[in-house]
LUMTOR-142908 format. One record per residue: x, y, z of N, C-alpha, C, CB in turn. Coordinates in steps of 0.2 Angstrom, whole numbers, plus 2048, in hexadecimal, padded with zeros to 3 digits. Glycine has a CB too. Layout:
N
XYZXYZXYZXYZ ...
REM end
This chain:
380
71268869871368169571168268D70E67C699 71367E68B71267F68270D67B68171967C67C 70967D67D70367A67A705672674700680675 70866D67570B66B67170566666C711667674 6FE66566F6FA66166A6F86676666F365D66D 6FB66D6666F66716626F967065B6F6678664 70167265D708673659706668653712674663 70466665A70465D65670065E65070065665B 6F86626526F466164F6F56636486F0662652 6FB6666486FC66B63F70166863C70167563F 70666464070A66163D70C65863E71066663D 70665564070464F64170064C63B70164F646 7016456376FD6456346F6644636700641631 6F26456336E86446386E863E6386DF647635 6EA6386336E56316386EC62E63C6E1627632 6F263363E6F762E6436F463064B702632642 6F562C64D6F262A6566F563065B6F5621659 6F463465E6F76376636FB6356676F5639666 70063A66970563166D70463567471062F66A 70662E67770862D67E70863568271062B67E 70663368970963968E70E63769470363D691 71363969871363469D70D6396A271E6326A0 70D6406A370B6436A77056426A970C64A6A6 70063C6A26F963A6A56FA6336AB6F463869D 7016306A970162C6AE7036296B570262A6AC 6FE6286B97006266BF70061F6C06FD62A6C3 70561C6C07056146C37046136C87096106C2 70160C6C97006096D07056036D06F76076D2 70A6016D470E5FE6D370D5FA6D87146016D2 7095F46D970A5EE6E070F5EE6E37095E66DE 7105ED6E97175EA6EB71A5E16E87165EA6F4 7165E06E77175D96E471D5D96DC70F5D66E3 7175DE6DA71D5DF6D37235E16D471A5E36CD 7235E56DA7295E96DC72F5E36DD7275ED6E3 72E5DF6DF7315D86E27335D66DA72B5D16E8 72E5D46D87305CD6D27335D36CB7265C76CF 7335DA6CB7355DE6C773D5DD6C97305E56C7 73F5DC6CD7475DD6D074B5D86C97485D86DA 74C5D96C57515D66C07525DA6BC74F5D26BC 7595D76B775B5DD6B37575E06AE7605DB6AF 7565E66AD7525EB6A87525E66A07565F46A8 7505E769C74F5E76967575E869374A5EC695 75A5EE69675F5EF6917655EA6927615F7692 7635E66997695E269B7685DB69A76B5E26A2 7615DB69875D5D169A7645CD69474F5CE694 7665D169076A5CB68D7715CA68D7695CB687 7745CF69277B5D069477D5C969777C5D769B 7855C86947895C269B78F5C56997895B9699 7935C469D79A5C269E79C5C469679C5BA6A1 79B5BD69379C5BC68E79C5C068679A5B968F 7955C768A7975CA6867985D16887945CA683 79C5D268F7A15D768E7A55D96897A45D8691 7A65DD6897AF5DE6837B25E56897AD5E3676 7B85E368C7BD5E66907C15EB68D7C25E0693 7C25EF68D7C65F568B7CE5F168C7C45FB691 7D35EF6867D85EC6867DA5F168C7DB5EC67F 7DB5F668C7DE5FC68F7E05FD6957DC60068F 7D65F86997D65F969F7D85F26A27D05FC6A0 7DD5F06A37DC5E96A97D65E96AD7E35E96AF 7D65ED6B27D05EB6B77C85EA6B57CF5F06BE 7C95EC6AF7C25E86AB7C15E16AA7C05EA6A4 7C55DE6A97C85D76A47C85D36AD7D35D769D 7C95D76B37CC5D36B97C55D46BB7D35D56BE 7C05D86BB7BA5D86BE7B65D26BC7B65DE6BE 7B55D36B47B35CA6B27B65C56B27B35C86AC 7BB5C46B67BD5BE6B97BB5BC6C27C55BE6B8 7BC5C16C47B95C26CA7B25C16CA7B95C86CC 7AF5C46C77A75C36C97A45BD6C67A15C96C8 7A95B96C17A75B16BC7A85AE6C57B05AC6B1 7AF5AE6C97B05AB6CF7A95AA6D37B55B06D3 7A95B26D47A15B46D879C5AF6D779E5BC6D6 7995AF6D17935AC6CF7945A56D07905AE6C8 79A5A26CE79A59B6CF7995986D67A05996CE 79D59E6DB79A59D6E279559C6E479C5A06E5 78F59F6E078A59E6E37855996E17885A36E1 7885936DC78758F6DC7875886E378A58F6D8 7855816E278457C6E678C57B6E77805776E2 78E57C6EB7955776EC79B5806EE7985716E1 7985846EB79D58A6E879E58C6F37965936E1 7A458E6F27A85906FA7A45976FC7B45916FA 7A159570279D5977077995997027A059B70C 7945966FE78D59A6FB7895966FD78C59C6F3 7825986FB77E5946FE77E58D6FD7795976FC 78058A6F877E5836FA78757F6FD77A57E6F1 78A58270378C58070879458070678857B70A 79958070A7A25807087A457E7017A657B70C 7A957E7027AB5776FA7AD57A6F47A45706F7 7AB5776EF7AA5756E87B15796E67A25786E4 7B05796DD7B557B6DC7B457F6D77B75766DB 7B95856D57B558C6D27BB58E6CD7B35936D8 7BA5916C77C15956C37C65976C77C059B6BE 7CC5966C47D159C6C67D55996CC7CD5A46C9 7D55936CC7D658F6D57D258F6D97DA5926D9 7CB5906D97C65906DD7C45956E17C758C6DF 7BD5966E37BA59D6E77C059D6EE7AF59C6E9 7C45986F17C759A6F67CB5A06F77CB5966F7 7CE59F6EF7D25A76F07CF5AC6F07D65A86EC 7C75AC6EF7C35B36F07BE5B36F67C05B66EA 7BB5AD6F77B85AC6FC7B75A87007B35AC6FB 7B45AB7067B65A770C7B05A87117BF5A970F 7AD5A47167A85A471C7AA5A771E7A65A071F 7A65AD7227A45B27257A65AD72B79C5B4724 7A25B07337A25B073979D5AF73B7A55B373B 7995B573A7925B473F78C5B47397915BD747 7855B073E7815AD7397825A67367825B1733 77D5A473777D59F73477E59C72C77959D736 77D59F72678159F7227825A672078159A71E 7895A371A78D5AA71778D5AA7117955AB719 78A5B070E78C5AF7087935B07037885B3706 7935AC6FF79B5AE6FD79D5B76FA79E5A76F5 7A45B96FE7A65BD6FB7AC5BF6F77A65BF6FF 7B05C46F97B65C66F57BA5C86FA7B65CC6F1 7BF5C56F97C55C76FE7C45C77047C65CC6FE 7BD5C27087BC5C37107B55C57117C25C8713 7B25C970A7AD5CD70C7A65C670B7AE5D5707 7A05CB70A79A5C77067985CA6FF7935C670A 79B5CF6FF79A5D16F779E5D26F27965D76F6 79D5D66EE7A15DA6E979E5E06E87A35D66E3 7A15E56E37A05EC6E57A25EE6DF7A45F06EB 79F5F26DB7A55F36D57A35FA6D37A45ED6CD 7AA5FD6D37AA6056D37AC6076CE7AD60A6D8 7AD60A6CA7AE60E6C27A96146C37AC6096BA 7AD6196BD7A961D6BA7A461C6B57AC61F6B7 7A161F6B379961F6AE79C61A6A779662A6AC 7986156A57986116A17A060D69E79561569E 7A160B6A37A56066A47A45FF6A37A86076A7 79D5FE6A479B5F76A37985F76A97A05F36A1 7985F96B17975F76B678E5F56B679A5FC6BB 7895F56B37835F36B27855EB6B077F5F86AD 7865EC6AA7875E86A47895E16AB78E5ED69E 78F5E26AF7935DD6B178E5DA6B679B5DE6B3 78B5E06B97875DD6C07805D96BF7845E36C4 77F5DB6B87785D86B477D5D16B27735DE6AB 7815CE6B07845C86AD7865C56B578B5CB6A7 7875C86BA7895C16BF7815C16C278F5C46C6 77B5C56C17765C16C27735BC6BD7715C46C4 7755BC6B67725B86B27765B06B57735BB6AA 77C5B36B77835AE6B67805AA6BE78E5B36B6 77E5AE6C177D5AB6C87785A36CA7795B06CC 77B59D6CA7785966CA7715976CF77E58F6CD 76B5996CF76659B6D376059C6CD7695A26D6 7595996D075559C6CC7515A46CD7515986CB 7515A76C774E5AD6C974A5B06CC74D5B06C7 7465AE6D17435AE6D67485AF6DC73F5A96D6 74D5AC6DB7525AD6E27595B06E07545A66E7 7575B46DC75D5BB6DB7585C26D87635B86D2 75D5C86DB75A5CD6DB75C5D16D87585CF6DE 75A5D76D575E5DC6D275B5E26D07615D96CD 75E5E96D175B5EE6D375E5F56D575A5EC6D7 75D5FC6D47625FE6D575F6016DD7646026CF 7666076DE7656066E775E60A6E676B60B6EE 75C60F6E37576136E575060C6E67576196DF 7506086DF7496046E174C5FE6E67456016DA 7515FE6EA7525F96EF74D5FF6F575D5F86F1 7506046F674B6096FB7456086F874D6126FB 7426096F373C6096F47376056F473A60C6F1 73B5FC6F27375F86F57375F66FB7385F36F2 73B5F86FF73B5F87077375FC70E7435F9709 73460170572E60770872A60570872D60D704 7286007017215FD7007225F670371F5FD6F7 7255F17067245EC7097245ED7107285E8706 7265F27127295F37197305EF71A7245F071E 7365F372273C5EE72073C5E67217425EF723 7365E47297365DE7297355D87227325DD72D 7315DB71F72E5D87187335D77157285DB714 7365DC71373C5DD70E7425D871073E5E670F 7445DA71674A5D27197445CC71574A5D1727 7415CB71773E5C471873E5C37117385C471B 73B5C770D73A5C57067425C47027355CB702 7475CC70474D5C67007535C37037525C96FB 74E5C270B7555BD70F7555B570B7525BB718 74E5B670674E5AF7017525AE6FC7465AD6FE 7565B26FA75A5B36F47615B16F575A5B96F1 7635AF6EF76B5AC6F076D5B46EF76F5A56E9 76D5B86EB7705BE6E776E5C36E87705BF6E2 76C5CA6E976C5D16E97715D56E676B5D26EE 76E5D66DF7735DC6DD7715E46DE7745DC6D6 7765E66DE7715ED6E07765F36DA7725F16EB 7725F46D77775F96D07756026D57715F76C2 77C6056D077C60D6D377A60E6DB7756116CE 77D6096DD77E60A6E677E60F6E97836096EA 77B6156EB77B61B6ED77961C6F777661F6E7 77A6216FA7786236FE77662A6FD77C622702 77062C6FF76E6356FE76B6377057656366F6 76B63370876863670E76963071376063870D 76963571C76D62E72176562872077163172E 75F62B72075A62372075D61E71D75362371A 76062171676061B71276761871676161D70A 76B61B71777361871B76F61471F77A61D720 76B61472676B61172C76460B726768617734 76160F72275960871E76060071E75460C710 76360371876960171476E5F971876E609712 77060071B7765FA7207725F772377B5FC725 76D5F77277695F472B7675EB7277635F972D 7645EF7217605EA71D7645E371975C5EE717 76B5E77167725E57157755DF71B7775EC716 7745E07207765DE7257755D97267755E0729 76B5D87267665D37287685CD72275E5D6727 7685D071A7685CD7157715C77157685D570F 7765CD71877B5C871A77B5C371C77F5C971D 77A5C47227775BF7297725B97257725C6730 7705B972176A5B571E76B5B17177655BB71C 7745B27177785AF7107755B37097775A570F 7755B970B7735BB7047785BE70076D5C0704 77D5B96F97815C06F777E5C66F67845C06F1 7845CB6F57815D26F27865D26EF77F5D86F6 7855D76E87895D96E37865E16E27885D46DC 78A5E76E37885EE6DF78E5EF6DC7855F56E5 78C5F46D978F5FB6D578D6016D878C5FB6CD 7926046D678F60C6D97986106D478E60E6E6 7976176D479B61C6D579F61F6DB7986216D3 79C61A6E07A261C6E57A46166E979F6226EA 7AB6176EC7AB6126F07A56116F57B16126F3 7A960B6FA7A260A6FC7A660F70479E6016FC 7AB6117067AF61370A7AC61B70A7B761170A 7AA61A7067A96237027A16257017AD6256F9 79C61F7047976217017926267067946196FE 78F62B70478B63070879163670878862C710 79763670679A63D70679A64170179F63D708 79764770579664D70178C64E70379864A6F7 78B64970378364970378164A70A77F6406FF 78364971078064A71678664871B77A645717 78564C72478C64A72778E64572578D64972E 79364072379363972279763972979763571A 79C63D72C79B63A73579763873A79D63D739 79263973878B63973D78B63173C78363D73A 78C62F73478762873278E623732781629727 79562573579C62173379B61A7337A2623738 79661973879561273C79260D73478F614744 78C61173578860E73178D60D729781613731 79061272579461271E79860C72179961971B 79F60B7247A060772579F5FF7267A1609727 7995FE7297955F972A7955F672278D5FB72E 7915FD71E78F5FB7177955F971278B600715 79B5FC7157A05FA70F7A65F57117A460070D 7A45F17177A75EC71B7A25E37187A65EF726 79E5E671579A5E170F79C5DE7097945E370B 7A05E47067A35E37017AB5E47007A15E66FE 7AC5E06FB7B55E16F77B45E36F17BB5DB6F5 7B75E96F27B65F26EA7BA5EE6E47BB5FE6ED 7B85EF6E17BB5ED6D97B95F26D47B95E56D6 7C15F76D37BF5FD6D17C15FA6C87C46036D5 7BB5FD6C47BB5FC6BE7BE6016BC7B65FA6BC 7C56036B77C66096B47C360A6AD7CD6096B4 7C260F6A87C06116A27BB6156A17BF60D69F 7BC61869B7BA61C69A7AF61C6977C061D694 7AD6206977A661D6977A661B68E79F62369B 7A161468D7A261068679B6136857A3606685 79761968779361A68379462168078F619687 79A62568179D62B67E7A36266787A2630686 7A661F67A7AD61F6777AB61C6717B261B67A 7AE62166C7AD6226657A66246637AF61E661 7A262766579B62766379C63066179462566A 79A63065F79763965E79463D662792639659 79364366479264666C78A64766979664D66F 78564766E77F64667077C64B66B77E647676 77864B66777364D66177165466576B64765F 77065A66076F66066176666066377166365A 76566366875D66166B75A665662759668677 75366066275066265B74A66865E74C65A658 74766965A74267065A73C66C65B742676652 73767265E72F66E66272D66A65C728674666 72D66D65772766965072C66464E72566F646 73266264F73465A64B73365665173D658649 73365765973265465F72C65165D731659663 72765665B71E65365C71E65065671665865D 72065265072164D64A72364664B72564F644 72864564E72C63D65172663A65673563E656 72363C65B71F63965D71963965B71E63A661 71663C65771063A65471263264F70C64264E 71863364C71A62E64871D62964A71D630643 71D62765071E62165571C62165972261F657 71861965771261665C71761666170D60D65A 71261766571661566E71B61A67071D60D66E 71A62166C71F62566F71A62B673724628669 71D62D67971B63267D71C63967E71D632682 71863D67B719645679718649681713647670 71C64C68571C65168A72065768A71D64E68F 71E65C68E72166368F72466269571B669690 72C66269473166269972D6656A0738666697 72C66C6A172966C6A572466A6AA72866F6A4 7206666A571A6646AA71B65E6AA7136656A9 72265B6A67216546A87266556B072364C6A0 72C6586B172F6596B672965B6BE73365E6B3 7236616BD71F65F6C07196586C271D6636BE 7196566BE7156506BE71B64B6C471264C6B5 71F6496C17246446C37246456CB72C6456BF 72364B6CE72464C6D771C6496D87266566DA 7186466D37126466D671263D6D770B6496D1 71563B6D47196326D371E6316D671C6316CB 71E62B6DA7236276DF7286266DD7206226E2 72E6286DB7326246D673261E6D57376266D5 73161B6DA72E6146DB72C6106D572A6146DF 7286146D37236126CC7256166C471A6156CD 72B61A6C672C61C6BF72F6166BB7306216BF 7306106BC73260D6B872960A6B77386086BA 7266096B971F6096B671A60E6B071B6096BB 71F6156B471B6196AF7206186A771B6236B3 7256156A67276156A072560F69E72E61569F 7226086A271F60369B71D60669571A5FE69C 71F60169171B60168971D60968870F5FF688 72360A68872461168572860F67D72A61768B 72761267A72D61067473161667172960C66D 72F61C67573462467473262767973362966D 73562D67A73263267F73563967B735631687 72F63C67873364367673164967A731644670 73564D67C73465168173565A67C73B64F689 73065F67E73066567B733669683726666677 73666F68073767368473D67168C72F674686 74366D68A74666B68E74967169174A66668D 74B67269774F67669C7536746A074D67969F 7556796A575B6766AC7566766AF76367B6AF 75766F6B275366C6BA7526736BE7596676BF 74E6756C174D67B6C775167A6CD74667C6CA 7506746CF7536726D675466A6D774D6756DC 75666B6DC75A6646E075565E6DD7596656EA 74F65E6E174B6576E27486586DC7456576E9 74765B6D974465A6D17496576CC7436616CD 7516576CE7556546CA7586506CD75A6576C6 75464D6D17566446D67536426D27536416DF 74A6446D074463E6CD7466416C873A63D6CF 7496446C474C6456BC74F63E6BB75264B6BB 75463E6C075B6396BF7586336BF7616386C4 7536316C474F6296C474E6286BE7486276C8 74762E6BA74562B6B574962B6AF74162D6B3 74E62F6AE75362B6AB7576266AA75662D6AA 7596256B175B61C6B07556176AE75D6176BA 7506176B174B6136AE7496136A67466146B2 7496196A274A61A69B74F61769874B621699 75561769C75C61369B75B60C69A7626156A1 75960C6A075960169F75360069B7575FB6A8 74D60469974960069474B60368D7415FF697 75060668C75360A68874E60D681758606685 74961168574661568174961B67F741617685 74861B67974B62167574862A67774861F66D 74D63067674863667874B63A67574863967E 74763D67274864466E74464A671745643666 74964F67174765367674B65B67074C651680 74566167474966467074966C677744666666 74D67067674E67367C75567567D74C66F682 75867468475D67368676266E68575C67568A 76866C68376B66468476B66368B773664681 76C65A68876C65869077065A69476C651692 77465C69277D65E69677A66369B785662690 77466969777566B69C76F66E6A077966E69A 76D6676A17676676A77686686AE7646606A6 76D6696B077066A6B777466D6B67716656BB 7756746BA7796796BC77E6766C177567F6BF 78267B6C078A67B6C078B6786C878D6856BF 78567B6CD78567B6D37826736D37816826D7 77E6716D077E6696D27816636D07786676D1 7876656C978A6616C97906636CB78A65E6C5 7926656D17986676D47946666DD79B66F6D1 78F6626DE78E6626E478F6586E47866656E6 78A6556EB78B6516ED78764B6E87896526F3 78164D6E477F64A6E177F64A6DA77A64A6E3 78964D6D978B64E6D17886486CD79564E6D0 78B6416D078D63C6CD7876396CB7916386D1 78163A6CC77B6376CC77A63C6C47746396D4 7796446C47796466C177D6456BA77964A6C5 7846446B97886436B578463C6B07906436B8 7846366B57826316B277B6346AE78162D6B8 7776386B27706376AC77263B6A776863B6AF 77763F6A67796446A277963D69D77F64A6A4 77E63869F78163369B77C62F69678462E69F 77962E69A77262B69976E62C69476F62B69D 76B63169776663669076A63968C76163D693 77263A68C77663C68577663468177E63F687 77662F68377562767F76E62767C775620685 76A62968176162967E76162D67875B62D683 76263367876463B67476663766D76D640678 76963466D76D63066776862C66577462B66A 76462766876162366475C62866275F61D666 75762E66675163066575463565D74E63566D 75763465C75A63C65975963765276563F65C 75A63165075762D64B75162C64B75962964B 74C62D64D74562F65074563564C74362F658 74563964D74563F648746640644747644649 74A63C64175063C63B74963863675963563D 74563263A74262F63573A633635742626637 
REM end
C-alpha cells in the first residue's frame, strides 16, 4: 500500500486540512432511514419528463415519455384501475388503452397492456434513470407513498426490515420504482417475486428499468430453469418498453481523461474541502468490511473522491461491491480523480464476457462520467 500522507505531506500546502478517508468509515444505517432514503438520488431530484430531450433518431424514446406521462396520470384519483378507483380520464384517449384491472386481489394497480407495471429496457445511458425518476416526481401521490430504489437496495431493505415488515411497510405506497432491476442469485428470484407479488396483490404500481428483459432476467448468472417458475411470475408484472440509443454520456463528449499520477491525485484532495484521498487497494479491502447497504452512507458529504494506485478488480465479489459504490458516487455525482489504471480496465476480459458483463460495462460508464468531471479537479 502507498504511503500517500506522506507523499501529501511534501506536496500539500501546511495550513490546508487533510482530507477525507472513506476506509476510516463505517456507517450505521437505521432501517428507518433505509425506508424514507427510497427517493430519487441527488443527481435525479430535479428530472421530469419535461426535461428529457429524445434522440430525434430514436422513436421509442419520444413513445416511452408518452407512455409513462399515461402511467403516472393513472395513478392519480379517478386514473383506470389505480388507486383511487376506475374511471377518470388520461392523455392520449385515456389510460383504457394501456390499463386495465387485474383479477385477483382486491385492488389493482394500473398497468400496460394488461399488466401492473412498466419495465423499461435499453442500453447504458439512454435516459432510463432519468425517465423512472420523472414518473415518480410526475406520480399524483405524496412522497411518503412512492418509493424509489435500485434492485440491489430493494434486497437489502428487506434484509434489514425483515420480508413481513417490508410487505407491510410498501404495501402502503401507490408506486415502487425499482431502477437497474437485476437478478444475481435464485434468493433474490424466489425474495423478489414473492415480495412483487404481495406488493401487486396490495395495488402497488411498479415501474423498473434494467438491461435485461424481464423474460431474460437471471440468465447467464445461475440455472435460470431451476427458478423458470419464479422469472416468469416476475416478468408476467410487467409490459417491457424497449428504449433504443446510444449512451448520452459518451455522445459527443470526449473519451474518459487519462488516469493522473499519485502527487496531482493528493494535490486535488488536499485542495478540496470535502474531498476523500484513498489507496485503491485498501479502499477495495475495506468495502468487503461494509454492507453495501450503507455504501450510500459511506459517501455523504463527499464533494470528490481521489483514488491513488487504481488496478483490475482481483475477483468476482470485490467487483459486485465495486459496482454498488459506483452507482452511488453516480447518483450523488461525486467527482474522482484516480491515477493508476483507466476505468475501462478494471475488469478483465473473463468478467466482462460472463453473466455479470452488464453490471460491469455500466460502472465502467459511470466512473468514465465521474473521470471527466474529477479530471477538472486536477486541472484546478
Amino acid at each position: 500500500m502507498k504511503d500517500v500522507s506522506t507523499t501529501a505531506s511534501r506536496t500539500a500546502d501546511s495550513a490546508a486540512a487533510a482530507p477525507l478517508s472513506l476506509c476510516t468509515r463505517r456507517p450505521k444505517v437505521p432501517a428507518e432511514r433505509l425506508v424514507g432514503a427510497m427517493v430519487p438520488p441527488p443527481r435525479f431530484d430535479s428530472v421530469r419528463f419535461e426535461t428529457y430531450v429524445p434522440d430525434p433518431g430514436q422513436p421509442s424514446q419520444s413513445e416511452a415519455v408518452r407512455v409513462l406521462s399515461g402511467f403516472a396520470a393513472g395513478l392519480g384519483p379517478g386514473g383506470t384501475g389505480g388507486p383511487g378507483g376506475p374511471g377518470g380520464n388520461a392523455p392520449d384517449g385515456g389510460l383504457k388503452r394501456w390499463f386495465r384491472r387485474g383479477g385477483r386481489g382486491a385492488r389493482r394497480a394500473p398497468g400496460v397492456g394488461g399488466s401492473r407495471g412498466v419495465y423499461l429496457d435499453g442500453g447504458y445511458g439512454v435516459g432510463k434513470t432519468h425517465l423512472l425518476a420523472s414518473l415518480w416526481h410526475a406520480a399524483p401521490a405524496p412522497a411518503e407513498r412512492k418509493a424509489f430504489g435500485t434492485f440491489v437496495e430493494l434486497t437489502h431493505l428487506v434484509g434489514a426490515l425483515g420480508f413481513q415488515q417490508a410487505v407491510r411497510t410498501l404495501s402502503g405506497h401507490a408506486l415502487l420504482c425499482i431502477d437497474e432491476f437485476e437478478l444475481d442469485d435464485p434468493g433474490d428470484t424466489v425474495l423478489v417475486s414473492s415480495l412483487l407479488g404481495k406488493l401487486v396483490d396490495a395495488g402497488v404500481a411498479l415501474a423498473a428499468t434494467s438491461n435485461t428483459l424481464p423474460g431474460k432476467l437471471g440468465e447467464g448468472r445461475f440455472a435460470a430453469a431451476d427458478f423458470l417458475r419464479e422469472i416468469q411470475g416476475l416478468s408476467a408484472h410487467f409490459r417491457a418498453l424497449r428504449i433504443d440509443g446510444e449512451d448520452y454520456r459518451h455522445r459527443g463528449l470526449p473519451e474518459a481523461p487519462p488516469p493522473a499520477d499519485d502527487a496531482r491525485v493528493t494535490r486535488a484532495a488536499y485542495g478540496t474541502p470535502g474531498a476523500a484521498l484513498d489507496d485503491f487497494p485498501a479502499l477495495l479491502a475495506h468495502l468487503a468490511t461494509v454492507h453495501p447497504s450503507r455504501y450510500g452512507a459511506l459517501c455523504d458529504g463527499l464533494a470528490a473522491v481521489c483514488l491513488t494506485d487504481v488496478r483490475p478488480v482481483p475477483d468476482q465479489a470485490t467487483a459486485l461491491r465495486l459496482v454498488v459504490l459506483a452507482d452511488r458516487l453516480y447518483d450523488r455525482e461525486v467527482p474522482v480523480l484516480a491515477s493508476g489504471v483507466p476505468f475501462d480496465a478494471l475488469f478483465g476480459e473473463e468478467m466482462l464476457a460472463g453473466g455479470y458483463r452488464k453490471k460491469y460495462f455500466r460502472a465502467i460508464s459511470r466512473l468514465t462520467a465521474l473521470a471527466r468531471d474529477g479530471a477538472k479537479l486536477g486541472a484546478a
